[in-house]
N, C-alpha and C positions, 0 to 999 in steps of 0.2 A: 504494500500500500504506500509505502515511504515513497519508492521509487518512482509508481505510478503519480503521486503528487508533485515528484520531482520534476518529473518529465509536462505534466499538465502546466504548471508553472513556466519553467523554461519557455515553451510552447508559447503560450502569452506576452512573456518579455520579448521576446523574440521577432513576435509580430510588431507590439509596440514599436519597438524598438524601429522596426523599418520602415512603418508608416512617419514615423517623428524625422526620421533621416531621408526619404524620400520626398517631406514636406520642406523642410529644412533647405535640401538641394535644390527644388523649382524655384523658392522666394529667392534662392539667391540669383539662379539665373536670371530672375526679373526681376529690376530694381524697381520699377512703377508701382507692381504688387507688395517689394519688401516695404515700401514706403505706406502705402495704405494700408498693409498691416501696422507698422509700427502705428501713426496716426491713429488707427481705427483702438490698441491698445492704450496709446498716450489719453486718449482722452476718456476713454473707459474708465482707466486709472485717476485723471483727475477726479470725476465726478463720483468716484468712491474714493477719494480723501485716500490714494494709495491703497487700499485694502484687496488683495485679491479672494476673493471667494471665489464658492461654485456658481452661485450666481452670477457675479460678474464673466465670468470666463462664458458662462449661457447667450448671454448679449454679443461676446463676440458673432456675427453672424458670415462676415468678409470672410476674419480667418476660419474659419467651420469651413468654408466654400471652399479655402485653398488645399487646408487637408483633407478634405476629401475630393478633392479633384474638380472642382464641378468649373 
């Protein structure tokens, strides 16, 4: 069962892990996009006095669109 857990786990970082670095990779090739990300976080961020939550990060709606490709 350990192992089984182990492997389930791994599995998920794994994924994580490519989806963050293949998002990662496109913003950079497009600096239009890295910018309207950053912008679209800067002011997020303002308007929550710095605080990140899960809700905040919900609102991002731009970046949602970059990582998942759309």
């Amino acid at each position: 069962m350990t192992a089984q857990a182990f492997v389930f786990f791994q599995a998920g970082f794994e994924t994580s892990t490519l989806a963050v670095s293949l998002s990662i990779y496109h913003i950079c090739l497009n600096p239009e996009v890295k910018q309207k990300v950053i912008d679209e976080v800067d002011e997020a961020l303002a308007e929550a006095d710095g605080n990140i939550t899960y809700e905040l990060i919900q609102t991002l709606r731009y970046l949602d669109k970059v990582v998942h490709g759309e």
